[in-house]
C-alpha positions as CSV (number, residue, x, y, z in Angstrom):
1,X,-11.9,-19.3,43.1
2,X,-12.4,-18.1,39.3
3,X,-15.4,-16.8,37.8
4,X,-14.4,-16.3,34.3
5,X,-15.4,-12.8,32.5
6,X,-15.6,-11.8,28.9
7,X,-16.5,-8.4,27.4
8,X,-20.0,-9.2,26.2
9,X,-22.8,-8.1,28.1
10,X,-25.1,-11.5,27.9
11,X,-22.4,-14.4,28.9
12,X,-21.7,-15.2,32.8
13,X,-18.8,-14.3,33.9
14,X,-16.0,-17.3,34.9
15,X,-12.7,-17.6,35.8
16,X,-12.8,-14.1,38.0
17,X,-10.3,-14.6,41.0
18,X,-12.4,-14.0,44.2
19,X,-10.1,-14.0,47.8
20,X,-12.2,-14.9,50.1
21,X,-9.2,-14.5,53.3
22,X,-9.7,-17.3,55.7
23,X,-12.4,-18.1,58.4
24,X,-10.6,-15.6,60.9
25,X,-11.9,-12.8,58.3
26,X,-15.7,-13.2,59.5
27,X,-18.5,-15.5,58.3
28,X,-18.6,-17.2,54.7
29,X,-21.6,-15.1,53.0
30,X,-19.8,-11.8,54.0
31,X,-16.5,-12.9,52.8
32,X,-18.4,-13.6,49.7
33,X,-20.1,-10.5,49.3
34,X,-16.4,-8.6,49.6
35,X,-14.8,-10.3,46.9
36,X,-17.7,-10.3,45.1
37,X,-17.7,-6.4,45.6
38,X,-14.3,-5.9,45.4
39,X,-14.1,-7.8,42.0
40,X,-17.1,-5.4,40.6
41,X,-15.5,-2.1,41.6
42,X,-12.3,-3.1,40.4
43,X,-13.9,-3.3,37.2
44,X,-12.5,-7.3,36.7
45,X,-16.7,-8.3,36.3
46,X,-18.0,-5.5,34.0
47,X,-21.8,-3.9,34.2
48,X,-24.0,-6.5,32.7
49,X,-22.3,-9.4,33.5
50,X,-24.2,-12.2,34.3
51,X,-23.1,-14.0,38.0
52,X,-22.7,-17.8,38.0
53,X,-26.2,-19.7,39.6
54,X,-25.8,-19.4,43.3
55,X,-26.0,-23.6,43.1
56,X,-22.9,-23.2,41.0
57,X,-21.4,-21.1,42.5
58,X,-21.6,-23.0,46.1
59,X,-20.1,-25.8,44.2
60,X,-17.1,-24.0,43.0
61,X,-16.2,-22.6,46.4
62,X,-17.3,-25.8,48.6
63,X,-19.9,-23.9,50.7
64,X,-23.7,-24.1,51.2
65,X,-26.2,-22.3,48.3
66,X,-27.2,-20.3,51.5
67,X,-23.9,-18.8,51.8
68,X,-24.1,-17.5,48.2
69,X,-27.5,-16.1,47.8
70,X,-27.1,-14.3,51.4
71,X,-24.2,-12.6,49.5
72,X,-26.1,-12.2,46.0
73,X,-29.0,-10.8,48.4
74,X,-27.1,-8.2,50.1
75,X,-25.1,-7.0,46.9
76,X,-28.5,-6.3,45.6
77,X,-29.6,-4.0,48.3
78,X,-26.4,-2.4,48.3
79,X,-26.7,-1.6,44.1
80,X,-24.0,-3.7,42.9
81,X,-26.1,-6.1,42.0
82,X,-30.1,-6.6,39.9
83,X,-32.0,-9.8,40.0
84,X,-34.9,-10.1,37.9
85,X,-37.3,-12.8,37.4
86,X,-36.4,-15.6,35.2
87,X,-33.0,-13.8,34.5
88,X,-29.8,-14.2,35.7
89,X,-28.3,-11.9,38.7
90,X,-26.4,-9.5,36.8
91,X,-24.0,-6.5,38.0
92,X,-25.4,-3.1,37.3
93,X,-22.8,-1.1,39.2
94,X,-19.5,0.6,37.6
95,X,-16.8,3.8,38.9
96,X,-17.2,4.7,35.0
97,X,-19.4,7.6,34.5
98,X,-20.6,6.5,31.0
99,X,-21.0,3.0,31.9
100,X,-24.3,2.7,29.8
101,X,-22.6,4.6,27.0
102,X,-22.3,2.4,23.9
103,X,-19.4,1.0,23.1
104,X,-17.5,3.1,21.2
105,X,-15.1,2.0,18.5
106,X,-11.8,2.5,18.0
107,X,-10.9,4.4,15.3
108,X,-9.2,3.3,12.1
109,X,-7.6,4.1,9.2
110,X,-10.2,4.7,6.3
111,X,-10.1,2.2,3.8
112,X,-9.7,3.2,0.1
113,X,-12.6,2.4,-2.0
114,X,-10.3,1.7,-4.6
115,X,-7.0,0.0,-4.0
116,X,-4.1,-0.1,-6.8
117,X,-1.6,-1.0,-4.5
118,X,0.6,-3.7,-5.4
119,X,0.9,-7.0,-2.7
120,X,-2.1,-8.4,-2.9
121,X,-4.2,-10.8,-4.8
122,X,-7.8,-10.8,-5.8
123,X,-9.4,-11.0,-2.1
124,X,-12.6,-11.0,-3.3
125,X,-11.9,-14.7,-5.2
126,X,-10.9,-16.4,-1.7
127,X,-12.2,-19.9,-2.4
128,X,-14.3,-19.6,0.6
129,X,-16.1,-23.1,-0.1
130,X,-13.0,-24.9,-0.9
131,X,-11.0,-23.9,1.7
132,X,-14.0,-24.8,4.5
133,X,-14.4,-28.0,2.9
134,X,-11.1,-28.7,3.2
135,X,-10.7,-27.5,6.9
136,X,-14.2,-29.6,7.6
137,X,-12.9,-32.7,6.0
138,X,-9.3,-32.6,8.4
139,X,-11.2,-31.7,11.3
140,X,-13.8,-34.7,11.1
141,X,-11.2,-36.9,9.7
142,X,-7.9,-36.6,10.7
143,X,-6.1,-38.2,13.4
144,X,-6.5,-37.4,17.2
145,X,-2.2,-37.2,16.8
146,X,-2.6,-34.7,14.0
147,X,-3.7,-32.3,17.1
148,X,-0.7,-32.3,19.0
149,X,1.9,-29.7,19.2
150,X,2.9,-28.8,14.8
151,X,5.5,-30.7,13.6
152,X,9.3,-29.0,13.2
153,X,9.7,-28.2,9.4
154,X,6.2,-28.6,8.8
155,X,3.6,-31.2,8.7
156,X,5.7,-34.6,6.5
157,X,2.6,-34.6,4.0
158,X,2.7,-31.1,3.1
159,X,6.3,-31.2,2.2
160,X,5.9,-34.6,0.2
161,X,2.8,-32.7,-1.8
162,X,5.1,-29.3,-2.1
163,X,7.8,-31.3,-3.5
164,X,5.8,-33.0,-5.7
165,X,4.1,-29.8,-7.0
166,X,7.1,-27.8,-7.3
167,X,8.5,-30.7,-8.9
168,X,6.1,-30.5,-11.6
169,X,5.1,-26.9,-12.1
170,X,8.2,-25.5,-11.5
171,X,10.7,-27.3,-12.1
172,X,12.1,-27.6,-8.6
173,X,14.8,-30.5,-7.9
174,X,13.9,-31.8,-4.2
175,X,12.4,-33.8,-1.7
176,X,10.1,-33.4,0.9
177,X,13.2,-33.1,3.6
178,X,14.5,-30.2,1.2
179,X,11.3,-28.4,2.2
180,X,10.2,-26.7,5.4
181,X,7.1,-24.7,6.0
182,X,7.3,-21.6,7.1
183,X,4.9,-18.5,7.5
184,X,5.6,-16.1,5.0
185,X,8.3,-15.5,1.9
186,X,9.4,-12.4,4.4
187,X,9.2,-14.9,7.5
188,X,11.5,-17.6,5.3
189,X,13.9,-14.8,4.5
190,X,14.4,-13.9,8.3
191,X,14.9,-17.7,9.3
192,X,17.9,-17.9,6.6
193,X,19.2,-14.6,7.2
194,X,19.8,-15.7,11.0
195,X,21.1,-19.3,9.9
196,X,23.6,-16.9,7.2
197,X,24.9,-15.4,10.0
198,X,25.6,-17.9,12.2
199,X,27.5,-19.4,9.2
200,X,29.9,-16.2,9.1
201,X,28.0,-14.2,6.4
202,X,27.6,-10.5,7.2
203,X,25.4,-9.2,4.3
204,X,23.0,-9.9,1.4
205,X,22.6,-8.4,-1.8
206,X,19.9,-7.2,-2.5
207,X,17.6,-6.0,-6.1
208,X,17.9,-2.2,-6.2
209,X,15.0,-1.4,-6.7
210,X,13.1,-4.3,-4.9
211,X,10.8,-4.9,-1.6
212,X,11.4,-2.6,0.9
213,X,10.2,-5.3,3.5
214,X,12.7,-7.9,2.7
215,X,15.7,-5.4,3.2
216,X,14.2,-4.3,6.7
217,X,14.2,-8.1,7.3
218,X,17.8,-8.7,6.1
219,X,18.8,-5.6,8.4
220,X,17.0,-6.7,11.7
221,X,19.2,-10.3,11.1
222,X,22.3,-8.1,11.3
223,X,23.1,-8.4,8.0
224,X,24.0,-6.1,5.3
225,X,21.4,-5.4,2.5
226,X,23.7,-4.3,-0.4
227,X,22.1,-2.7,-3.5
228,X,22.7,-4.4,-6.5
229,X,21.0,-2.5,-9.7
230,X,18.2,-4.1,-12.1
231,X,17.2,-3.1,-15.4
232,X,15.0,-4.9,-18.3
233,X,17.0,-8.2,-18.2
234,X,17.1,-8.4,-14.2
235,X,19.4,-8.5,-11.5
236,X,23.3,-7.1,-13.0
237,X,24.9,-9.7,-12.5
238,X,28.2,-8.3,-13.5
239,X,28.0,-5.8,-10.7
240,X,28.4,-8.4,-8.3
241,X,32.1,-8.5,-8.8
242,X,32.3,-5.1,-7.3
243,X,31.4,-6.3,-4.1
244,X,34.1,-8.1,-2.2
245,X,33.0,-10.5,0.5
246,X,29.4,-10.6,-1.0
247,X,28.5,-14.6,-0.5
248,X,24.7,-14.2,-0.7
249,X,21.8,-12.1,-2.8
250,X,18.0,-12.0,-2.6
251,X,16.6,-11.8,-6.3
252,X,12.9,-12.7,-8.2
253,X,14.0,-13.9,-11.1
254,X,10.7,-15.1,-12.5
255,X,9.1,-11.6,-12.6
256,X,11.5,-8.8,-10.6
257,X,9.9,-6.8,-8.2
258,X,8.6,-3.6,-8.7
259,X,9.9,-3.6,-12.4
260,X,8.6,-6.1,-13.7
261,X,11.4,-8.4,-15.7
262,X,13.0,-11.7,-16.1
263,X,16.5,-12.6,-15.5
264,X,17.9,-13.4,-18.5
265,X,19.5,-16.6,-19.7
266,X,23.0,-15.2,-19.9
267,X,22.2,-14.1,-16.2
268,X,20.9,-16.6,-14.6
269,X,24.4,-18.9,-15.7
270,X,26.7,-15.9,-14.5
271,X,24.3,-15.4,-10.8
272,X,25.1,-19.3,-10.3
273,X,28.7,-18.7,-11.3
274,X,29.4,-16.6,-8.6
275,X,27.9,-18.4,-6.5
276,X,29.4,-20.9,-7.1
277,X,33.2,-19.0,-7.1
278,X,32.6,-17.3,-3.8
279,X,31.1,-20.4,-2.1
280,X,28.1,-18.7,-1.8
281,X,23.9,-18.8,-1.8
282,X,21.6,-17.7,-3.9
283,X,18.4,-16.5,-2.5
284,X,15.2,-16.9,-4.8
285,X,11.8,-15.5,-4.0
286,X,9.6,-17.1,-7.0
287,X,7.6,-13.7,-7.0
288,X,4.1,-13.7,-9.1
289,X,5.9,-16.8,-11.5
290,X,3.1,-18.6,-11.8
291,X,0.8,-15.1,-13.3
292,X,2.3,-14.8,-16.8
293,X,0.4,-13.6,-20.0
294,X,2.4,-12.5,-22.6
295,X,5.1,-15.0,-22.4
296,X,6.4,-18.4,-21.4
297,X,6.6,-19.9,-18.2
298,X,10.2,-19.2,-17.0
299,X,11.8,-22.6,-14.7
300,X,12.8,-21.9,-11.3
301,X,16.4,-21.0,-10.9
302,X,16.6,-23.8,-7.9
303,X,16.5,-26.2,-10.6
304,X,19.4,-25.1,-12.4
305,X,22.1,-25.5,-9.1
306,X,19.9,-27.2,-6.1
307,X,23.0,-26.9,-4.1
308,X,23.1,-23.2,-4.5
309,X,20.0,-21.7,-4.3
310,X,17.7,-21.5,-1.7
311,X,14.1,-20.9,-2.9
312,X,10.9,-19.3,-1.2
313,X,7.1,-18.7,-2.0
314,X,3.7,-18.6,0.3
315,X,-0.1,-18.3,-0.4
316,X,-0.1,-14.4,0.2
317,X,-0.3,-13.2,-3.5
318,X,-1.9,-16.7,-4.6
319,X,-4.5,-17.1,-1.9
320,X,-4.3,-14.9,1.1
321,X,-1.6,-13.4,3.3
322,X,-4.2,-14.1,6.1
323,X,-3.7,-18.2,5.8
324,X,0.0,-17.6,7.1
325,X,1.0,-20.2,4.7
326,X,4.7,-20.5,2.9
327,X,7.9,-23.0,2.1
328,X,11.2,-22.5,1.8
329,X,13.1,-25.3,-0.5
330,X,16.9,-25.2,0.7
331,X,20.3,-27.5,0.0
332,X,20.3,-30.4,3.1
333,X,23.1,-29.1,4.2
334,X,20.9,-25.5,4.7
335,X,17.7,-27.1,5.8
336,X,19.6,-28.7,8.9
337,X,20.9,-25.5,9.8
338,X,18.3,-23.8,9.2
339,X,16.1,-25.9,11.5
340,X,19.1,-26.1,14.4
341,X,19.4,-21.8,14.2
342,X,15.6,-21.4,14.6
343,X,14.3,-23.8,17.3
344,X,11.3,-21.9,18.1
345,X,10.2,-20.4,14.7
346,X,6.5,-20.4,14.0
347,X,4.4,-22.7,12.5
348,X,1.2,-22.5,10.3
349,X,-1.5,-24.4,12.3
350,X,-1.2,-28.2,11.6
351,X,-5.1,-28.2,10.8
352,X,-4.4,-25.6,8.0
353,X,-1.4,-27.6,6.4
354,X,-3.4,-30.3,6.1
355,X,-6.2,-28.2,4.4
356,X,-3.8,-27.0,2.0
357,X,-2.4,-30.0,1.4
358,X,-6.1,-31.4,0.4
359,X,-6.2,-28.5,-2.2
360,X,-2.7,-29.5,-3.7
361,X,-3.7,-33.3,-4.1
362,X,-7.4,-32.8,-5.0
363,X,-6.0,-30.9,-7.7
364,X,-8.6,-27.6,-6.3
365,X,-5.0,-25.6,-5.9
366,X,-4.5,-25.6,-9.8
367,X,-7.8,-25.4,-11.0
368,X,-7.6,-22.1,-8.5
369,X,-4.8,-20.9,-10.3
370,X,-5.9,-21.1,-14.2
371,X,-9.2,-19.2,-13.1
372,X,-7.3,-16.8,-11.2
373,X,-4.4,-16.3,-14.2
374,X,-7.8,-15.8,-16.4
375,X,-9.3,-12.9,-14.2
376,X,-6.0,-11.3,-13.9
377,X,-5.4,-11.1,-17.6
378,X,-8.4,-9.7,-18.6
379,X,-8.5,-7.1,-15.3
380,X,-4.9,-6.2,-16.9
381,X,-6.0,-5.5,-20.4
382,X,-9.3,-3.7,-19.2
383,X,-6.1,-1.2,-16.9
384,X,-3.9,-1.0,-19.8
385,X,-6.6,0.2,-22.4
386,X,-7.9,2.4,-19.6
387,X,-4.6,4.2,-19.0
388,X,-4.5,4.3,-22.5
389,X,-7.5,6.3,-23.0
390,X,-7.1,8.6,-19.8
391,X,-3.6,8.9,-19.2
392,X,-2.4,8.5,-23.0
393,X,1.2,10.2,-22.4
394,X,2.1,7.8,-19.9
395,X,4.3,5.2,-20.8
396,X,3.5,1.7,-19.3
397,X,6.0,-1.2,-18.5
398,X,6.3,-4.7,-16.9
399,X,2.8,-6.1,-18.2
400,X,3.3,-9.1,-19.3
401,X,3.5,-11.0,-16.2
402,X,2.5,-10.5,-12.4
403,X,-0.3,-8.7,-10.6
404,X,1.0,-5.0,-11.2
405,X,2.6,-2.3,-14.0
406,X,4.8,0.3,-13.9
407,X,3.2,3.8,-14.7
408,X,5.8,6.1,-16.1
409,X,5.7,10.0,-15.2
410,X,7.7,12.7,-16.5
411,X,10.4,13.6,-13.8
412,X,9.1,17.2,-13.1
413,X,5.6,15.2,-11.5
414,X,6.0,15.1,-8.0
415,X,4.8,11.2,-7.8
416,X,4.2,12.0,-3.5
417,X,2.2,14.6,-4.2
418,X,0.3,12.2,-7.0
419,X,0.1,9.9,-4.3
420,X,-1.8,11.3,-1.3
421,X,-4.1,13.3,-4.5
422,X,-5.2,9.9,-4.6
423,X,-5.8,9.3,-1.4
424,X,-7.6,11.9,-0.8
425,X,-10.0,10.4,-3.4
426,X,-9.9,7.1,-2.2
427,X,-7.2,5.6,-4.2
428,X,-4.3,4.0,-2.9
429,X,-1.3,3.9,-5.5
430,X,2.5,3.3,-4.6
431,X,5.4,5.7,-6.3
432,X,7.9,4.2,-7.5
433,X,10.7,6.2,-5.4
434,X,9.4,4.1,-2.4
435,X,11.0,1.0,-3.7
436,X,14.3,2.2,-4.0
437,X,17.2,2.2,-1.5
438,X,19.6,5.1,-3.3
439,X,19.3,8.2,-5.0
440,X,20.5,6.0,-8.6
441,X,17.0,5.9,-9.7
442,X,16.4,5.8,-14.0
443,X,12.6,5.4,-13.3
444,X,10.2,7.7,-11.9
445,X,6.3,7.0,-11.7
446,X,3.7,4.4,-9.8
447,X,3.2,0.9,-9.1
448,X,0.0,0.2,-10.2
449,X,-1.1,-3.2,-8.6
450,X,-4.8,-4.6,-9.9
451,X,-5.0,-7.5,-7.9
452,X,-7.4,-6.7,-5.7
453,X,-9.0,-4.1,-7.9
454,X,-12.8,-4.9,-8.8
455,X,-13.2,-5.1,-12.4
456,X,-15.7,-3.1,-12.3
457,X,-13.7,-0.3,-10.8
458,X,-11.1,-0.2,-13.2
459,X,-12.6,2.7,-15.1
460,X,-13.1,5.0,-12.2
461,X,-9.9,4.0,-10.6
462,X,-8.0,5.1,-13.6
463,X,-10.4,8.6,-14.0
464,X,-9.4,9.7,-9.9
465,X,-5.6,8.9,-10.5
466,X,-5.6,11.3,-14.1
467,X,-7.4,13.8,-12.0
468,X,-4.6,13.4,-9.1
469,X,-1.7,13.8,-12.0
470,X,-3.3,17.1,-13.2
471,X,-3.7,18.4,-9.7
472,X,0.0,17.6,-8.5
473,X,0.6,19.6,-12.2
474,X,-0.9,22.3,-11.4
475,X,0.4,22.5,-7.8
């Protein structure tokens, strides 16, 4: 039978497998007592255990009470076993020497008290109460069908809601079968990169410099992540020419990735040319669009050519990467591929896509948004005037939208070395240099990110990276 066992010290154990042989092996109680022992010096029921009730016990194996507390008896006056009054017979027995050693931790990696990394948002501002509300309110109310096995593409009023949203805030033309949810912008770019392939193309440009991650991704597909070179008005177009066989590129055009532009007018036209001329895709992540200070909201590209372009977002830099939570808007003709290459892709839990989709029609998803674009526009002036002051020679870029800055360093400053000064002073900052695939680099400093920077860090944040940049100058 199965006693089962868990690591804590106060539950009973339960579902343990005990062979108990058959009746040629000697009377019940003993054949009892050896599994019992053999389970405990095995180490499968751990000191501190607490045994079933010998009355439950009997029931589980279909033998008299007798039969167990014979074996409990004789276990105790053996040592493998204590019973105690009013307690429960627990095991006090183990081959470890250190048995009643505390549990030791394992270690991990110390966590900066001060984090200007880019990737994430404010973690702090997690609408802890919304979201329970809205997991409470699915839970209670939903439908005893709802909990069933999630749905392929995503839960059908999730999409409708997306559509809708994206409809409205971003100018996104599609339906709710356009849309399937997915996991992650990276986990969205994986399922299209296998459904590329199977469709005959072999590689994917990609911004140079951009995300690291999503190039990895595009690689582990089998596909070919071809640099294609940014500056202040986006992705160079122009340079796509250059590339013969090149049907498909990754790009942000809303806010680009680490530096921090728009694709311009004139550039967004010629990317859906091209597309267009070598029956090709365009792959949009719409990175940080909806944090903007200093200018206009820009449209997402899918809007211009839904035929073309293949969008993607999550809640990672909006929410929480831990909710797991993204979409990907394709052409039908993508979308049905896309769901026939990837049979068993991952799903968010259906309980969760219903939460979010609570947020998204209550209208608690937007009113998230404005308080969040609020907190990150003032956290941003309170870094830029802060750099200002401490760092005055250092020239700062991409401000005006997103949840990070460029840092600009004069190219004798070893940016690695400014990086681990940090660390060792509990700052995390990212070099530039790491975002890059070649040695064509016209930038060289950090990416600051301030999303999940407390405010009222900023000012000692900023004091511990000048005093890194003088050390690496001195070095």
């Amino acid at each position: 039978m199965r006693v089962s066992q868990t690591n804590s010290r106060t539950n009973p154990a339960g579902d343990l497998l005990l062979h108990l042989g058959g009746a040629d092996d000697g009377p019940l109680h003993e054949r009892v007592k050896r599994a019992l022992r053999a389970a405990i010096r095995e180490g499968r029921i751990e000191v501190g255990t607490a045994l079933p009730p010998s009355r439950q016990l009997a029931a589980d194996l279909g033998c008299s009470r007798w039969a167990v507390t014979e074996a409990y008896g004789q276990l105790v006056a053996e040592g493998y076993l204590e019973a105690r009054t009013g307690s429960a017979t627990r095991v006090c027995w183990s081959n470890t020497p250190d048995a009643d050693a505390p549990d030791r931790a394992a270690p991990q990696a110390a966590v900066a008290r001060f984090d200007l990394a880019p990737g994430l948002p404010d973690l702090r501002a997690f609408p802890r109460r919304r979201w329970a509300d809205a997991v409470r309110a699915q839970v209670t109310e939903a439908e005893f069908t709802e909990f069933g096995y999630p749905q392929s593409g995503g839960h059908p009023r999730l999409r409708r809601l997306l559509a809708e949203y994206l409809a409205r805030s971003r100018g996104v033309v599609a339906d709710a079968r356009d849309v399937t949810v997915c996991t992650s912008v990276t986990d969205g770019v994986r399922r299209v990169c296998h459904t590329l392939r199977a469709q005959g193309i072999t590689a994917v440009g990609c911004e140079e410099p951009g995300w690291t991650r999503l190039r990895e991704v595009i690689r582990a597909a089998g596909l070919d992540a071809v640099p294609v070179p940014t500056d202040e008005g986006g992705l160079c177009t122009e340079d796509l020419a250059g590339h013969a066989g090149l049907r498909a590129v990754l790009t942000t055009p809303a806010h680009q990735f680490p530096l921090g532009s728009v694709l311009v007018p004139e550039r967004r036209a010629a990317l859906l040319h091209w597309a267009r001329r070598v029956d090709g895709v365009v792959l949009e992540d719409d990175y940080d669009a909806e944090f903007r200070y200093d200018r206009r909201p820009v449209a997402a590209l899918q809007g211009m050519d839904p035929s073309r372009v293949i969008l993607f977002k999550s809640l990672s830099k909006i929410i929480s990467p831990a909710l797991g939570i993204g979409w990907i808007v394709a052409p039908p003709r993508w979308t049905t591929r896309l769901h026939e290459a990837d049979q068993a892709a991952t799903q968010p839990p259906t309980v969760d896509q219903l939460a979010f989709a609570t947020l998204l029609e209550s209208g608690a998803y937007d009113r998230h948004l404005r308080a969040c674009r609020q907190r990150y526009r003032k956290r941003r002036d309170a870094l830029v005037r802060s750099l200002a002051t401490h760092i005055p020679a250092a020239p700062i870029s991409g401000v005006a939208a997103g949840l990070h800055l460029i840092l600009g360093l004069p190219a004798d400053v070893d940016t690695a070395a400014v990086v681990n000064g940090a660390a060792r002073r509990s700052l995390r900052v990212a070099e530039l240099a790491a975002y890059h695939a070649t040695e064509a680099r016209g930038e060289h400093g950090l990416v600051l990110g301030y999303g999940n920077l407390a405010d009222s860090a900023v000012e000692e944040a900023v004091r511990r990276l000048r005093e890194a940049i003088e050390e690496s100058g001195r070095g």
